[in-house]
N, C-alpha and C positions, 0 to 999 in steps of 0.2 A: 472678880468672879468671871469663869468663861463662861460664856451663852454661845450656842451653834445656832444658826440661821440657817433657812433651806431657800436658795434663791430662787429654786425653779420647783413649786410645788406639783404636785401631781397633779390637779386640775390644769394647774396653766399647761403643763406638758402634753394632757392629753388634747387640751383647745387647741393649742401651737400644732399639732402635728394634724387632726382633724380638717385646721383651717389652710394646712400646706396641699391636702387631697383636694381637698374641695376648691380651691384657686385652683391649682391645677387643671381639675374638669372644667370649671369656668372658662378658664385661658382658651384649652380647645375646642369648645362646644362654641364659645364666642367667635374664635378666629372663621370656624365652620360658616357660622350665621352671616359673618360680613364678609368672606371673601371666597370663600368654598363655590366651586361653579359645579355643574356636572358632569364636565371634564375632569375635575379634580378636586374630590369631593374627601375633605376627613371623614367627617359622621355625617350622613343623609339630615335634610336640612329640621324636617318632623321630631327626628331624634335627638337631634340637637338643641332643638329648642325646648323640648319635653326635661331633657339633662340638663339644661341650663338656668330652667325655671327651679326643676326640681334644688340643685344644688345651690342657687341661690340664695332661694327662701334659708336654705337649710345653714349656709353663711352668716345671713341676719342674724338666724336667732344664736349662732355660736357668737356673735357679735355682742350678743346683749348678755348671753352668760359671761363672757370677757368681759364687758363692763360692771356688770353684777359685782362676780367674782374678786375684780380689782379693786371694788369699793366696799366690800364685805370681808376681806383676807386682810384687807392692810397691803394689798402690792401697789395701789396706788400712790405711796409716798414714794416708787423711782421713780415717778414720772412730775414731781414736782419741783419746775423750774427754780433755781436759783439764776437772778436778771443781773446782781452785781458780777461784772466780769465775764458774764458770760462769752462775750466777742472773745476774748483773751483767751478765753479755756478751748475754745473754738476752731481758734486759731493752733494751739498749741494740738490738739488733738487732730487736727486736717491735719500738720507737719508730722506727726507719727505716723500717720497712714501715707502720707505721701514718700516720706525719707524716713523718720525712723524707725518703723519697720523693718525695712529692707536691711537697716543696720544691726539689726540685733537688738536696739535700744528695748528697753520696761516701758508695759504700758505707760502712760502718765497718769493716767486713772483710772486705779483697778476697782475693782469691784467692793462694796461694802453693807453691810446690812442693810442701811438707810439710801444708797443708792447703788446698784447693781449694774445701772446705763454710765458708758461715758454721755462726755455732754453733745457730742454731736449723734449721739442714740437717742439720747433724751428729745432735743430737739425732733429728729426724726420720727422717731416714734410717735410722738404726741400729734404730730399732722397727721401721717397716717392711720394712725387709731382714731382720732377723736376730728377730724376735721375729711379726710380722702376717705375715709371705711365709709361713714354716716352721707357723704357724696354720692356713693356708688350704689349705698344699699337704696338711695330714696329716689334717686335716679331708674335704679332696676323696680323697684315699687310703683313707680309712675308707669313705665312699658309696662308689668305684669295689668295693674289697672287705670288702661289710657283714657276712661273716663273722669278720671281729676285730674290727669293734666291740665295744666293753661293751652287755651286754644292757639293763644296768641302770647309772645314775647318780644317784645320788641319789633313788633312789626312784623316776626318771623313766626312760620309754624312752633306750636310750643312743642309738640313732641319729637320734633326736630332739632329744637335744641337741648332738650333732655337726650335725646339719642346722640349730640355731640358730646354733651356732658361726663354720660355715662363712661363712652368707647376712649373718653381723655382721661379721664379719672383711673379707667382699668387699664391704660399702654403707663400712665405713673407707675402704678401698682406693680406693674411686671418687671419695669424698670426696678423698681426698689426691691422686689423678690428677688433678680440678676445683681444685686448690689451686698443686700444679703446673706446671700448665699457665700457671694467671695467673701466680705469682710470675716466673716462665720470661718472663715480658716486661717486669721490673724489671730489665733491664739497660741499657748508655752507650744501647742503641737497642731498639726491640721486639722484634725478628728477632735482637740480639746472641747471647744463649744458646742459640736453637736453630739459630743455626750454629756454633755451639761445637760443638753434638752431633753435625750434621752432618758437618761439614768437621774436625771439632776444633779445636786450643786449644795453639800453643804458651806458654811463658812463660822469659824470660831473668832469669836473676838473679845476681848477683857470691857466688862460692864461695870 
């Protein structure tokens, strides 16, 4: 019997897209906050912060309908590791991206109802979602309200080091957005995967 799977449901596509606006606003209302002088200013420093809070907060909670979401759909099972071999599959999937790509070769692991990520997605994703998101948002929670921060960490100012934490956790974050984005054009065509996002993604398979 065939069954169709839709890999990219409409929720996830509308979070995904929502959470790529809103990083966005972040990126620059942040850049503004720590480096923006008067001489050379993006967004005035008031606005920026009022934007920054605003789209924040507003991150989190898409954060937490993603998690909701994931553990109430059933998307949760791409994101579950398999540890035997994993190095191996690792390995074998960094060498596509690095050389066979470039050659033409087939994915080595495409996509399947039960898992949709290769395995160096997998990996990836799961820091970022569930270990670098939950970083940043508690990070950004502590600034928003700097009465619970710790006064002190380590000898050193605590919201001091909350504000390194944060601005390390968001230059990863961009980093992996700029990583991304290119991988995101390693598909049969350049535009393949971001119409997958778009439009979504069914898949048939014999059950």
């Amino acid at each position: 019997m065939k069954v169709t799977y839709e890999l990219y449901p409409l929720w996830l596509r509308i979070w995904h897209w929502s959470n790529v606006v809103g990083f966005l606003v972040l990126i620059v209302t942040g850049v503004s906050l720590h480096f923006a002088t008067p001489d050379a200013m993006l967004i005035p420093f008031n606005s920026a912060r009022v934007l920054h809070n605003i789209f924040g907060i507003a991150l989190s909670i898409g954060w937490l309908i993603f998690l909701l979401g994931n553990f109430k759909q059933g998307n949760i099972i791409h994101y579950k590791l398999r540890l035997k071999g994993l190095l191996q599959r690792l390995i074998k999937q960094a060498m596509f991206y690095g050389v066979g790509i470039f050659k033409g070769d087939h994915h080595p692991f495409p996509s399947t109802a039960h898992c949709k990520f290769n395995p160096l997605q997998q990996v990836t994703y799961l820091f970022v979602m569930f270990v670098a998101m939950p970083g940043l948002i508690i990070s950004g929670l502590l600034f928003f309200f700097p009465q619970v921060a710790p006064e002190q960490f380590l000898d050193m100012d605590g919201l001091w080091i909350v504000g390194v934490l944060h601005y390390v956790i968001g230059v990863f974050l961009v980093a992996f957005m700029i990583g991304h984005i290119y991988l995101a054009t390693a598909g049969e065509k350049v535009t393949s995967e971001f119409k997958k996002m778009l439009f979504g993604s069914k898949l048939t398979e014999e059950r």
